[in-house]
C-alpha positions as CSV (number, residue, x, y, z in Angstrom):
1,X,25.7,-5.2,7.6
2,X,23.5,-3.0,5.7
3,X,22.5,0.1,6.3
4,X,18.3,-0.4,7.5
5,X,15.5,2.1,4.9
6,X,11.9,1.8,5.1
7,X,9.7,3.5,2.4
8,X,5.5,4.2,2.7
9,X,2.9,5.1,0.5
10,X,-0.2,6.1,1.1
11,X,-1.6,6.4,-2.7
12,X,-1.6,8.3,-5.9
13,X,-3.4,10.4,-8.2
14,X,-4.2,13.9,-9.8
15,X,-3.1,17.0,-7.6
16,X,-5.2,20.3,-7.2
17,X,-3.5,22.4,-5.2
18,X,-5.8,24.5,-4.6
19,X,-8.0,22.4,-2.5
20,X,-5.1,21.7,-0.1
21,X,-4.8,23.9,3.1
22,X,-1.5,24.3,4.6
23,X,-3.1,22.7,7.3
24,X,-4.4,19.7,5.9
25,X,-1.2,19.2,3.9
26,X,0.9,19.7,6.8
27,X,-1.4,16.6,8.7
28,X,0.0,14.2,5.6
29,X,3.2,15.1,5.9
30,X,3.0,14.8,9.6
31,X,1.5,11.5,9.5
32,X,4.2,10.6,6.9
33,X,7.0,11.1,8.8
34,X,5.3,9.4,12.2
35,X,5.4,5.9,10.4
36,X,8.8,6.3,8.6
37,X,10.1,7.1,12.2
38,X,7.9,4.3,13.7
39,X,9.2,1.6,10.9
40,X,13.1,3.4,11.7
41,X,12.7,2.7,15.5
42,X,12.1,-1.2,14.8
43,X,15.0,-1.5,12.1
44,X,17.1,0.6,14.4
45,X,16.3,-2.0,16.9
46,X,18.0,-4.8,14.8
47,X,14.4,-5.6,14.1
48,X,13.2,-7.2,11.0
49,X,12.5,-5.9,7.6
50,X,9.1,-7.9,8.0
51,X,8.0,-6.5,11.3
52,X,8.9,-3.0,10.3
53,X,6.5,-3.1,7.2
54,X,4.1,-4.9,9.2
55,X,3.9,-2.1,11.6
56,X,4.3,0.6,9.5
57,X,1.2,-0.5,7.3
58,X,-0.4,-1.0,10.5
59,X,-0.4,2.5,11.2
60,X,-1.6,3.5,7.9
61,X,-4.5,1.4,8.6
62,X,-4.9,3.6,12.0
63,X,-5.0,6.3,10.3
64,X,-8.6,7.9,8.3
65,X,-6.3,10.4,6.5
66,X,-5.7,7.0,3.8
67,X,-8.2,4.2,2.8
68,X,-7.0,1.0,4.3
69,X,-8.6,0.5,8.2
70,X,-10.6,3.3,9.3
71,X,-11.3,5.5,6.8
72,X,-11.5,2.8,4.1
73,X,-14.1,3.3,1.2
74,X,-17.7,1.8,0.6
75,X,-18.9,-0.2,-1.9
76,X,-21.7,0.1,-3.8
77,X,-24.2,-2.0,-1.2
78,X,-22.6,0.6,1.3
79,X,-20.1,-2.3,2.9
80,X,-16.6,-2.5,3.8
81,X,-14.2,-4.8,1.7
82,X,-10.7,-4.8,2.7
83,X,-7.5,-6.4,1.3
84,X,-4.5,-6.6,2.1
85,X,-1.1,-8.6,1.5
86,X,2.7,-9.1,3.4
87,X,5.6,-10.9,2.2
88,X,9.3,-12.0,2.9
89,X,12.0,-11.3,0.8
90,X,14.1,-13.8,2.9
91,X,11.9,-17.2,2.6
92,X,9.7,-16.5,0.2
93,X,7.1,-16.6,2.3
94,X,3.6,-14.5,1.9
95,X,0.4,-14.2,3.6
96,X,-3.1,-12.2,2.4
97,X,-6.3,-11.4,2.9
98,X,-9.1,-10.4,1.0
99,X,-12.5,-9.5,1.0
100,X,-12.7,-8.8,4.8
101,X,-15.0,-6.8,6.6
102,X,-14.3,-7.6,10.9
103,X,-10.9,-7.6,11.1
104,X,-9.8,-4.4,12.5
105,X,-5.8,-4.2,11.0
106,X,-6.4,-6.7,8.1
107,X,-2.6,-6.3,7.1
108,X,-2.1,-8.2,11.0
109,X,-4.3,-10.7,9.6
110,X,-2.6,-11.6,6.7
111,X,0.5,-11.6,8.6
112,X,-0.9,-14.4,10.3
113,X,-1.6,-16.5,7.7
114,X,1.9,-16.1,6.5
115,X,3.3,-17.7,10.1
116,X,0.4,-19.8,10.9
117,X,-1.6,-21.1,7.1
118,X,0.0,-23.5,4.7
119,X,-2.1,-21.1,2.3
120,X,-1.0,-17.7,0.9
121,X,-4.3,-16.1,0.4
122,X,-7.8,-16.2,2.6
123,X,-11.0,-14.8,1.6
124,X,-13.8,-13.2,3.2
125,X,-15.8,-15.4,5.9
126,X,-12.8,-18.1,5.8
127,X,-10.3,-15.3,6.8
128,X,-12.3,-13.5,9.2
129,X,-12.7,-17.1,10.6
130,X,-9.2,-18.0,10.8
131,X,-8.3,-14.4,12.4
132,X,-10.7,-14.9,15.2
133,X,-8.8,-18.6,15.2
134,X,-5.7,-16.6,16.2
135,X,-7.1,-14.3,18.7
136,X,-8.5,-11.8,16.7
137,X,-11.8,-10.0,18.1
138,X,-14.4,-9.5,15.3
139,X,-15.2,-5.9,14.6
140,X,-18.2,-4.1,13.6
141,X,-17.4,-3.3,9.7
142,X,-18.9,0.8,11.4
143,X,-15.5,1.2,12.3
144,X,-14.0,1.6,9.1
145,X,-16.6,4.3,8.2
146,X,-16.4,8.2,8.0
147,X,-18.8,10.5,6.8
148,X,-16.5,11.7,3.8
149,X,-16.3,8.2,2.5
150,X,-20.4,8.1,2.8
151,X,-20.5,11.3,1.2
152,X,-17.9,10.1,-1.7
153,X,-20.6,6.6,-2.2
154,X,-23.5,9.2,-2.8
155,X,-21.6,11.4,-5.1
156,X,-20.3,8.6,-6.9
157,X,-23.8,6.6,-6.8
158,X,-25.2,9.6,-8.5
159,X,-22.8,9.7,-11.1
160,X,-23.0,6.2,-11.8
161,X,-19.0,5.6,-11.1
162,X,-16.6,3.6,-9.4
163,X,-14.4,6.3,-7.9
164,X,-10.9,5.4,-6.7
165,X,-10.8,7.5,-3.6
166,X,-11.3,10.9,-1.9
167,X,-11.5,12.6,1.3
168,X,-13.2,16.1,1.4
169,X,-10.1,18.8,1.0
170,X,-7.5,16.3,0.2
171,X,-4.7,17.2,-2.1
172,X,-5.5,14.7,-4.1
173,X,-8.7,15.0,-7.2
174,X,-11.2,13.5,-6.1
175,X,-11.8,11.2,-8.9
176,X,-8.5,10.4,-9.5
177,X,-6.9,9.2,-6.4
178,X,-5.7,5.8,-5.8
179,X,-6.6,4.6,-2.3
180,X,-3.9,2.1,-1.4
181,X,-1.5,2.0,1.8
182,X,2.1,0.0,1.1
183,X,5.6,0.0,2.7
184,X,8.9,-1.9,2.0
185,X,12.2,-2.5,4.1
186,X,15.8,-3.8,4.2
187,X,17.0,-4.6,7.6
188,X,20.5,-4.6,8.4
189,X,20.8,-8.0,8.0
190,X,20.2,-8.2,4.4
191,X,16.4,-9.1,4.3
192,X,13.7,-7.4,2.6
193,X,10.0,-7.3,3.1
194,X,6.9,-5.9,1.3
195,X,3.2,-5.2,2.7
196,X,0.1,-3.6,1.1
197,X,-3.3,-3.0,2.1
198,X,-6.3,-1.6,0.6
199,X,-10.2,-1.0,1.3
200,X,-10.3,-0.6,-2.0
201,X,-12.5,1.4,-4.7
202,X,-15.5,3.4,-4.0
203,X,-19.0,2.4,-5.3
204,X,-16.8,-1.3,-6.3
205,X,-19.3,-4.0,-7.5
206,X,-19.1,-6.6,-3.8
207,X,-16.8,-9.2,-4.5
208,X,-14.5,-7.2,-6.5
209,X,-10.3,-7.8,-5.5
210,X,-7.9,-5.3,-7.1
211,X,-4.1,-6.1,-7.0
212,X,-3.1,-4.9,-3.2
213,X,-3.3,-9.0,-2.1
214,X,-2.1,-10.2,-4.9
215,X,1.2,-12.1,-4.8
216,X,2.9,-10.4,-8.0
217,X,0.6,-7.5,-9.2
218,X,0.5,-5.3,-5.9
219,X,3.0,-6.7,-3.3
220,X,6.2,-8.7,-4.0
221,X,10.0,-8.8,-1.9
222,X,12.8,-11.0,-2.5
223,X,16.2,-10.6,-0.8
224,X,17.9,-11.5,-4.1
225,X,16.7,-8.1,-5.7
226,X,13.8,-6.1,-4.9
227,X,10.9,-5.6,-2.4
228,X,7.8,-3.6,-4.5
229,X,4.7,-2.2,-3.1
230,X,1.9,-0.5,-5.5
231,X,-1.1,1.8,-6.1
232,X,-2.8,2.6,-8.9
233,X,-5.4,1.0,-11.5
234,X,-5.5,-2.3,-9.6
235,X,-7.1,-3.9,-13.0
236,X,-3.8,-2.9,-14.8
237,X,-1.4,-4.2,-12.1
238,X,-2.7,-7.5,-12.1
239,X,-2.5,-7.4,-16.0
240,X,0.7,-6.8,-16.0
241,X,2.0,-7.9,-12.9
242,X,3.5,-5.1,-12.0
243,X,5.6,-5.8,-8.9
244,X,7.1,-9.0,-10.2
245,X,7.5,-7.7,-13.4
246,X,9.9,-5.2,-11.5
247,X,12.0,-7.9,-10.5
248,X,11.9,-10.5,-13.4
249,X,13.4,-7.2,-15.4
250,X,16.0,-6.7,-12.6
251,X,16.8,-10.6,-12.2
252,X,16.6,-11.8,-15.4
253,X,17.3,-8.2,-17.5
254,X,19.6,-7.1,-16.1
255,X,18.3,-3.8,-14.9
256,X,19.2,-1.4,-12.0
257,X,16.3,-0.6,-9.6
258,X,15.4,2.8,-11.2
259,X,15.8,1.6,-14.7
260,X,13.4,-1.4,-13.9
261,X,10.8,1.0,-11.6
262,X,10.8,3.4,-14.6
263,X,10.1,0.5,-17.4
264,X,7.1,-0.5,-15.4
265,X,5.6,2.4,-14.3
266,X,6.7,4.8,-17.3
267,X,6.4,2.4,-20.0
268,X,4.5,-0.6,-19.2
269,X,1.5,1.1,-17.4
270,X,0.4,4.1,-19.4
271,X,0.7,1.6,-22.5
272,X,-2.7,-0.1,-21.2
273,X,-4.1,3.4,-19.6
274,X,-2.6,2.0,-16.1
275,X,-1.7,4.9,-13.7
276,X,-0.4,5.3,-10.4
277,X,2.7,4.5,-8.6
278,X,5.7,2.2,-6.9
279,X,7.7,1.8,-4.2
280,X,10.9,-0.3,-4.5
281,X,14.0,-1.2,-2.5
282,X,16.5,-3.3,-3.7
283,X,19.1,-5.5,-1.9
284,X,21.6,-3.0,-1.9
285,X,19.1,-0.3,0.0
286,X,18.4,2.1,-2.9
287,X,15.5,3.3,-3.3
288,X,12.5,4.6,-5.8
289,X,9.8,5.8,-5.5
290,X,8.1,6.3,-9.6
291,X,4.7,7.5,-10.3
292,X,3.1,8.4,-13.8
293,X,0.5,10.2,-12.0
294,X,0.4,14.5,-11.2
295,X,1.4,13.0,-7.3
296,X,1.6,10.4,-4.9
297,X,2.1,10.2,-0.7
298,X,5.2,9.1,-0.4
299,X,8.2,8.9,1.7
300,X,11.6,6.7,3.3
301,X,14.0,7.3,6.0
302,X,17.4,5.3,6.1
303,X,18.1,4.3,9.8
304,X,19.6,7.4,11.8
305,X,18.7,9.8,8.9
306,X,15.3,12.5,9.1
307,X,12.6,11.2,6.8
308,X,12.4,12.2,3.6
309,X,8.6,12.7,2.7
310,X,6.5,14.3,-0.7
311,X,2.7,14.7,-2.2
312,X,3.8,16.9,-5.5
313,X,5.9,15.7,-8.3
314,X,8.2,19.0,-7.4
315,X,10.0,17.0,-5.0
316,X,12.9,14.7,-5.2
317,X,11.8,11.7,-2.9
């Protein structure tokens, strides 16, 4: 029996402090700790590494604070393109999505192709048509919207940039934040599990897919070493494969889960201008949590302990 940790993220990116309240820091550190607590309920529950990820990603969705769900970014045509990506540490087993723009909790959706799809990954219409296939109701792509995402399109329309994501007074520059939403898990029974989900980049060419559902690059668990969740230059993680290359070095190099988490994201990254962060548990529940950029929302609570959560680089966790 193990003992059960979850661990979020909820993206990365340049810090200026000064445009944080204490209040609005004090709602991402609240939201923080509500999903770790949520994703410790369900492993405290002898529930699965998988649902626990699923749910906890779920909530980020919920949430407008984080751009996956509502509060996800625009693309340039002023649309909604969301991705999003789970997978099983203990079978191997993944489902994504990609491209989707009616399905309310698009990391639910890819969930279901993972139970119910000899395929891994759906795109646009043929996902949105396979979620409604398993229950789903169709949503109108408004609800993902909020007027400091439109006002982040304009700016960045004026500027002639794709911008990574902001929301007006976040801690986080708003130039250099990467909008991605991830968690990982072991369950007491030994299993890991991995889930990511993204609306992606603002002002993004239509049709554009970063790493976030992409088996590998932004998402990867398996039980015999590591479950890896990403954020950063999508471009670069996909290059590089960033999450699997996390556990090729631990598998096949030999490498402790810090040693491997550091490689990648210290070394590896920054080598092809690739910035932005990970979140990794291994089989034996330790945990890391790396980022080469100024900060990153992060956080992880082992089952019965108080969550451990951080924006800045001056924290441990």
């Amino acid at each position: 029996m193990n003992k059960a940790v979850i661990a979020i993220h909820g993206g990365a990116g340049a810090i200026t402090r000064s445009q944080l309240s204490v209040e609005k820091e004090q709602q991402y550190i609240r939201a923080l700790s509500d999903i770790i607590e949520a994703g410790q309920a369900i492993l405290e529950a002898d529930g699965s590494a998988l649902d626990a990820v699923t749910e906890a990603v779920r909530l980020l969705e919920e949430n407008p604070l984080f751009n996956a769900g509502i509060g996800a970014v625009f693309t340039h045509t002023g649309t909604h393109e969301l991705d999003a990506c789970v997978m099983d540490g203990n079978t191997l087993n993944a489902g994504a999505v990609a491209g989707v723009s009616h399905i309310r909790n698009p990391i639910l959706a890819a969930r279901k192709v993972l139970e119910h799809s000899p395929h891994v990954l759906l795109i646009g219409e043929g996902a949105e048509a396979f979620a409604q296939q398993q229950g789903f109701e169709a949503v109108s792509p408004d609800i993902f919207s909020t007027p400091e995402r439109w006002e982040q399109l304009q700016r960045a329309r004026d500027n002639q940039q794709t911008v990574l994501d902001h929301s007006g007074g976040e801690p986080l520059d708003p130039d250099q934040k990467f909008g991605t939403v991830g968690a990982v898990a072991l369950d007491k029974f030994g299993n890991l599990a991995a889930a990511t989900s993204t609306g992606g980049m603002t002002n993004k060419q239509p049709g554009r897919v970063g790493d976030s559902p992409i088996i590998g690059a932004g998402c990867y668990a398996n039980n015999a070493n590591v479950a890896v969740s990403c954020t950063g230059t999508g471009e670069v993680f996909m290059r590089t494969l960033a999450a699997y290359d996390i556990a090729a070095l631990m598998e096949y190099g030999g490498l402790s889960l810090h040693q491997a988490t550091e490689r990648v994201v210290m070394e590896k990254l920054p080598a092809l201008e690739g910035e932005g962060g990970v979140i990794a548990i291994d089989s034996e529940g330790n945990v890391a949590l790396p980022f080469n950029s100024e900060g990153m929302y992060r956080g992880y609570g082992y089952a019965g302990d108080a969550p451990s959560v951080g924006i800045y680089r001056d924290r441990e966790c």
